[in-house]
matplotlib code that plots the C-alpha trace (Angstrom):
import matplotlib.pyplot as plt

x = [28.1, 29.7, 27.7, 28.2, 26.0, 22.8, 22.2, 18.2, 17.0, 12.7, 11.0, 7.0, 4.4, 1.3, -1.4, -4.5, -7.5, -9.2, -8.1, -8.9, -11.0, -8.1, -5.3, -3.9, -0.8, 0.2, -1.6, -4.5, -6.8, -8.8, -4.7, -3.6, -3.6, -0.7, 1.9, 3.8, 4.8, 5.4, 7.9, 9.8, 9.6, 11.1, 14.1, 14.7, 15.0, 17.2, 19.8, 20.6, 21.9, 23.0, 25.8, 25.6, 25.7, 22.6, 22.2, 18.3, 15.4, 11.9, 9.0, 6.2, 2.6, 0.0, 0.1, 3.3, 1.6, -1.0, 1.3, 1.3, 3.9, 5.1, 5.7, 6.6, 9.9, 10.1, 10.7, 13.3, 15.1, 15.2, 17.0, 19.4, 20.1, 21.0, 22.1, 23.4, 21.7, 19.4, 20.7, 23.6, 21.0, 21.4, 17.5, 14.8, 11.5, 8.1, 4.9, 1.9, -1.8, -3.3, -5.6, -2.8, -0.5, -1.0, 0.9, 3.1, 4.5, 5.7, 7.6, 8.9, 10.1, 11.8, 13.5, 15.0, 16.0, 13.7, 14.4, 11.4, 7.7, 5.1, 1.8, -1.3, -3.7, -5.0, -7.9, -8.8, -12.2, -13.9, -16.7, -14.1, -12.0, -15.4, -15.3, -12.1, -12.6, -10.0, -10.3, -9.4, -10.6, -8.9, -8.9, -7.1, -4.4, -3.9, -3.8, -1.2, 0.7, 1.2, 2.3, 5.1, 6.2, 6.0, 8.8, 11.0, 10.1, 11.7, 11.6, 7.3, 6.0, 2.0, 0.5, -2.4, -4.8, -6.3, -8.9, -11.3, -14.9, -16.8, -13.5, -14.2, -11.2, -12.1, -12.0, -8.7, -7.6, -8.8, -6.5, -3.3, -4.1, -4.7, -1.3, 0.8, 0.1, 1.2, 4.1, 5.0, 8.8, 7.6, 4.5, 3.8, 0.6, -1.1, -3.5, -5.9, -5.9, -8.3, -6.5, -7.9, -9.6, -9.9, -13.5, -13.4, -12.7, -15.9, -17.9, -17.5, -15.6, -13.5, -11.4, -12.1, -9.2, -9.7, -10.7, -7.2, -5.0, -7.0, -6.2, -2.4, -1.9, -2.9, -0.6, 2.4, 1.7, 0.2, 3.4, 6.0, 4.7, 4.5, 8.6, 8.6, 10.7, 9.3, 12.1, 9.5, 6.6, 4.5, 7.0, 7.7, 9.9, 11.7, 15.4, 17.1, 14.0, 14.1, 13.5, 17.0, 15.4, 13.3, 15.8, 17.5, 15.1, 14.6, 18.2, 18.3, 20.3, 20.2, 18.1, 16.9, 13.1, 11.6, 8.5, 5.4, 5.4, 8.5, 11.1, 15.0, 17.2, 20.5, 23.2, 21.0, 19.0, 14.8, 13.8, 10.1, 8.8, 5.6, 2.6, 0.5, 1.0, 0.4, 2.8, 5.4, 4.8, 5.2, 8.1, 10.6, 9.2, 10.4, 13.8, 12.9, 13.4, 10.1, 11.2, 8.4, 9.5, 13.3, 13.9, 17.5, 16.7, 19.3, 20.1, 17.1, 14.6, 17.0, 17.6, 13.9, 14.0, 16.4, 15.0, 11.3, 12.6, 14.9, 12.2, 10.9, 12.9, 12.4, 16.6, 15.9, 18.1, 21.0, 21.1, 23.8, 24.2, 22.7, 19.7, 19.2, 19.9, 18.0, 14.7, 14.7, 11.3, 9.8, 12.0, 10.7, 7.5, 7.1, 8.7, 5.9, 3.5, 4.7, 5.5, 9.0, 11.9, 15.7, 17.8, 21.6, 22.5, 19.6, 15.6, 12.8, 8.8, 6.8, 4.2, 2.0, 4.1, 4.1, 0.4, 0.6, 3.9, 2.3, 1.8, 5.3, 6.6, 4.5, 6.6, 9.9, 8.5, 8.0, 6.8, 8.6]
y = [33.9, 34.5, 32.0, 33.9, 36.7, 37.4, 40.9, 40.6, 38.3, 38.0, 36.6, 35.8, 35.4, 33.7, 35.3, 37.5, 38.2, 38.4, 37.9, 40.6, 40.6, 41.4, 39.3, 36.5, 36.0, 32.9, 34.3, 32.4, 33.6, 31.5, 29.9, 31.5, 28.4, 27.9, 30.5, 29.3, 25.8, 28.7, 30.6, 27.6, 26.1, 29.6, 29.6, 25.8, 27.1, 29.8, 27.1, 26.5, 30.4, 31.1, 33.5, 34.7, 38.4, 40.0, 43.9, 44.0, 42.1, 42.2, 40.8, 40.8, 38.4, 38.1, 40.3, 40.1, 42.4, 39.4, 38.2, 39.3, 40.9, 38.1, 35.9, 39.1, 39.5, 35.9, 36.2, 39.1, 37.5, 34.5, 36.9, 38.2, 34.9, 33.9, 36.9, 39.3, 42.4, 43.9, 47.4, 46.4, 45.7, 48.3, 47.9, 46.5, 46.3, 45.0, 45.4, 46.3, 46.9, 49.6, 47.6, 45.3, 47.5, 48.3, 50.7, 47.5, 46.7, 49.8, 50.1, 46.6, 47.3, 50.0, 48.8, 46.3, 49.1, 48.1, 51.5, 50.4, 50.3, 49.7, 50.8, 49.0, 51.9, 51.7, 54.4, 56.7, 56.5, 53.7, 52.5, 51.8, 50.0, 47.8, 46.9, 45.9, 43.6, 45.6, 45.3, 49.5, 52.7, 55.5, 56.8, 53.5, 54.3, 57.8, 56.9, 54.0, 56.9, 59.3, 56.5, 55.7, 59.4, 60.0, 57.3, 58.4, 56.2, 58.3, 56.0, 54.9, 53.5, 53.5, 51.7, 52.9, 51.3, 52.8, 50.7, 49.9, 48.9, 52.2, 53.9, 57.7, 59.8, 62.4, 59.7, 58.9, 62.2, 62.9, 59.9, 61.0, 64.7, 63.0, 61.2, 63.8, 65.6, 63.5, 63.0, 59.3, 58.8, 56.4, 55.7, 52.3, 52.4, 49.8, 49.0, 46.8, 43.4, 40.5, 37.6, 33.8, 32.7, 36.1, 37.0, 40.4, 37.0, 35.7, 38.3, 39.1, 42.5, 43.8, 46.8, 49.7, 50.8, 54.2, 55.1, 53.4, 55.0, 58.7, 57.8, 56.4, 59.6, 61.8, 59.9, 60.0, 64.1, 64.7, 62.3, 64.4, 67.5, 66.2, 66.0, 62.3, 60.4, 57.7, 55.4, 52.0, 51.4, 51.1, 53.3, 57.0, 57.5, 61.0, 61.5, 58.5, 57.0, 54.1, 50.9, 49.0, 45.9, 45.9, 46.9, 43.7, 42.3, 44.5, 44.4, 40.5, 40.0, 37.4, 37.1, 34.4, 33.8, 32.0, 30.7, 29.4, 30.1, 32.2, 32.2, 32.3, 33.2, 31.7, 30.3, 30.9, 29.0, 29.6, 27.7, 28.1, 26.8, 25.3, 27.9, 24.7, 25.6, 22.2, 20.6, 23.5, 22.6, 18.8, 19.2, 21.7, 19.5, 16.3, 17.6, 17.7, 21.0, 22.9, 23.4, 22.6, 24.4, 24.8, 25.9, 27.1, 29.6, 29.9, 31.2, 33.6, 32.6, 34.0, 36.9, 37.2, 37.9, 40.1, 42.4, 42.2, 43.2, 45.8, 47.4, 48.0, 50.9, 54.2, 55.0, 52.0, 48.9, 49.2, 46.9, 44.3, 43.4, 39.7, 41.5, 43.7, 40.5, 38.1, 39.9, 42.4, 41.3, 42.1, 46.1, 46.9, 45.9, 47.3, 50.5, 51.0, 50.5, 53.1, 51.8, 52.1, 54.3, 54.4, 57.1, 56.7, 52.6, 52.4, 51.3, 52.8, 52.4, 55.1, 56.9, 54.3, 51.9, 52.6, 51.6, 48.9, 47.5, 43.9, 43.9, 45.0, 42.1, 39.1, 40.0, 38.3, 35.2, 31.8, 30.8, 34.4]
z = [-31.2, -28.0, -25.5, -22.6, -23.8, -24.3, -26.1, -25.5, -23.1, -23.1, -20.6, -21.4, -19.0, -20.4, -17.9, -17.7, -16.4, -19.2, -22.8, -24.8, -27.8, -30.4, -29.1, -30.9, -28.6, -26.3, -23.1, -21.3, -18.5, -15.7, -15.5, -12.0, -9.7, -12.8, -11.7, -8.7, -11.4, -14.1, -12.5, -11.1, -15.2, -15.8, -13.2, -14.6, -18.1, -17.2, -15.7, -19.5, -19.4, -16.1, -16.0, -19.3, -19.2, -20.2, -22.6, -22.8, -20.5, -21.5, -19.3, -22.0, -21.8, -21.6, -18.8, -16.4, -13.7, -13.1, -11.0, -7.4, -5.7, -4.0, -7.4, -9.3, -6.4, -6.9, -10.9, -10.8, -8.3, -10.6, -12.8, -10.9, -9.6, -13.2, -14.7, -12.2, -10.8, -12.9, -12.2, -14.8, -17.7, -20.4, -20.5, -18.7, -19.8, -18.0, -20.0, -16.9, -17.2, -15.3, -13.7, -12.1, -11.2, -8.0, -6.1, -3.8, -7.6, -8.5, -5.5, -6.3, -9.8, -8.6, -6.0, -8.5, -10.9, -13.9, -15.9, -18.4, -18.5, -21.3, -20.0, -22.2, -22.7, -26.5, -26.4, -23.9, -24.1, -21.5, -24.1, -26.3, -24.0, -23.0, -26.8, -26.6, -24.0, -21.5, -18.0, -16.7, -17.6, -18.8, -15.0, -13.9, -16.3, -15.3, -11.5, -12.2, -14.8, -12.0, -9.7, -11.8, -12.5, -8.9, -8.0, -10.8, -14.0, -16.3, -19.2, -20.2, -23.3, -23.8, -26.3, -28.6, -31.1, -34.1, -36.1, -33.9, -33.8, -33.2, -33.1, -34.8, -35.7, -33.5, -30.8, -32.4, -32.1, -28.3, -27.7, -29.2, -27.6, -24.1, -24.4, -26.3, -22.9, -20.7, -22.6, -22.1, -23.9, -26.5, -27.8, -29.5, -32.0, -33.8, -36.1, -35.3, -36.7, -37.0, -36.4, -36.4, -33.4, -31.5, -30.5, -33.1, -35.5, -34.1, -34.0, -38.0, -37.4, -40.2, -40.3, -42.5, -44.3, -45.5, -41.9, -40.3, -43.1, -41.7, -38.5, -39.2, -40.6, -38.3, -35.7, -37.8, -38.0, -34.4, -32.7, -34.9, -33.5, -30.1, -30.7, -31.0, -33.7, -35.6, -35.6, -37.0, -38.0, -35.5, -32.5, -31.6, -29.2, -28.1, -28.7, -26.9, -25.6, -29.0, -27.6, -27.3, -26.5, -30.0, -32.0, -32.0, -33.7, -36.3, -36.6, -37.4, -34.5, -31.4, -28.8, -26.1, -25.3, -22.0, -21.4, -23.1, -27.1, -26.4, -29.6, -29.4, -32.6, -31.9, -34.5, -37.6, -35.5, -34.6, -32.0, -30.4, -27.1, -27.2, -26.6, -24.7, -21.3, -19.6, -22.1, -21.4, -17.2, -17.8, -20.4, -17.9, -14.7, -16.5, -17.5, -21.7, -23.9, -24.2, -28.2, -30.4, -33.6, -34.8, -38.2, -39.7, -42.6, -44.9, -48.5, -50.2, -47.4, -44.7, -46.9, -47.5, -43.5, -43.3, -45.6, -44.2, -40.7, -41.9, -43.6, -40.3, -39.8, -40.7, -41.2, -43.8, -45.2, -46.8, -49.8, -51.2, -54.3, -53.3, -51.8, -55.4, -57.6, -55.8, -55.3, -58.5, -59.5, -56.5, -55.7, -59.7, -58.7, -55.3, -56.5, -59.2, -57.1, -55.2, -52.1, -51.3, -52.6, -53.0, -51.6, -52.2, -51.1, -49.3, -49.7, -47.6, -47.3, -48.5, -46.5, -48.6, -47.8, -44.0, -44.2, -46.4, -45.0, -44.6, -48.2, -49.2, -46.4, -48.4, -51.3, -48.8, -47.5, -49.5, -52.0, -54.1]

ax = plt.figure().add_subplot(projection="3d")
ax.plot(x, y, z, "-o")
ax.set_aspect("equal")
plt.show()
């Protein structure tokens, strides 16, 4: 570990507006009179890193376009204050909703040379965004889309969802057309998922499977005729538009997180900053690490990880002889069942397994 790089720094800003109905992530709303002590917590934690030279940045949330202008400049200067001029990053990634993008922001990120952004769309239809909980119509995001295009962001991801309440597959379908023709470079889709204390959680919603695997499907087909790759599970991108930043995970490789709930994988290390934002505020303000959670996996656990994020990948994971030994039960069994297959030193999910990959990845984490 060379500790004057960072391959993939991330950066997480815990704001919205309004928290939608599916998410389970560290993000709060009602929290703005919050941001001017968050970003000066943020520029005290990256004093532990300062001058380390940076590959990848990626300003995820929450929602990182809540900010306003003013404390948006005041974050990437933070960053180039630590880490040199952003213009140098192989990669830089801010995830924006249409409805806070405004058109003062765009000109900001690109006067800072961000060369990435993920744009939050999910569905196309309005009524569905209203179930969802999301704050923009469709219209929003196609005003914001042409914004970006128009001042030369040459490198967009959009996000979809498949899954949802009152989501029909021809709804499904009008959203992947909609977005196939605007041609964004990367598409991100995923499935919705009803996670503990969200309000689909609440409300008693549950996802119908056959209807998701129709949709999944048609994705995988409609994407791949767009002329996008599918290089992961759940992202497309077009030739040399995979995400760098990403990657790194799936790779198993290093990374630095900031902010509240963020995670950093250092060393063999795991180390997670709180995701209470009052206790992350008092803890930078008073000079103590925000680390709530540090773990070192080793032996079949870490190898349990490795495998599980590899999977990810559509090129697959190429398998040692520890890897085969140590879980044969589980590649004999997973293999029977149809969801993954072996080509040459390699191991790859099925189409089946594509769909069910959560179930294939429970067979790699404790107790085996």
């Amino acid at each position: 570990m060379d500790p004057n790089s960072l391959k993939g720094l991330y950066i997480h800003i815990p704001f919205c507006s309004v928290k939608c109905y599916y998410c389970d992530f560290v993000a709060f709303s009602g929290q703005g009179n919050s941001t001017t002590r968050y970003l000066k917590a943020l520029q005290k934690e990256m004093g532990s890193y300062k001058g380390a030279f940076v590959d990848t940045l990626y300003i995820g949330g929450g929602t990182p376009t809540e900010l306003n202008a003013e404390e948006l400049k005041f974050l990437l200067d933070s960053v180039q204050n630590h880490f040199g001029s952003i213009r140098d990053f192989q990669e830089s990634t801010l995830e924006a909703n249409p409805e806070s993008l405004s058109r003062d922001k765009v000109d900001l990120l690109k006067s800072y040379d961000m060369n990435r952004i993920s744009l939050g769309l999910q569905a196309t239809q309005d009524r569905l965004l209203r179930i969802l909980g999301r704050q923009h119509t469709y219209d929003d995001f196609i005003l914001v889309y042409g914004n970006l295009r128009r001042l030369g962001f040459k490198n967009l991801n959009v996000d979809l969802m498949f899954g949802l309440p009152e989501q029909f597959l021809a709804d499904f379908r009008q959203s992947l057309e909609q977005v196939c023709d605007l041609g964004p470079e990367h598409v991100s889709l995923y499935g919705l998922q009803v996670e503990e204390k969200t309000v689909f959680k609440k409300r008693g919603y549950r996802v119908e499977e056959e209807e998701s695997r129709e949709m999944y499907q048609e994705a995988l087909e409609r994407l791949t005729q767009a002329g996008y790759r599918h290089y992961e599970i759940s992202n497309f991108a077009k030739p040399g538009y995979e995400s760098v930043h990403n990657q790194i995970y799936w790779r198993d490789e290093e990374y630095v997180g900031l902010g509240c709930g963020a995670t950093s994988y250092r060393g063999g290390v795991r180390k997670t900053n709180t995701g209470r934002l009052n206790l992350y505020l008092n803890r930078m303000e008073e000079g103590i690490s925000p680390a709530e959670e540090e773990e070192r996996l080793e032996g079949k656990e870490k190898l349990g990880e490795t495998i599980l994020l590899g999977l990810r990948m559509l090129s697959g994971l190429r398998l040692s002889e520890r890897m085969k030994a140590e879980f044969h039960e589980q590649w004999q069994d997973l293999q029977g069942k149809g969801l993954i297959f072996f080509e040459d030193s390699k191991v790859r999910l099925s189409s089946e397994g594509l769909f069910l990959a959560n179930r294939v990845f429970r067979e790699f984490v404790p107790p085996f």
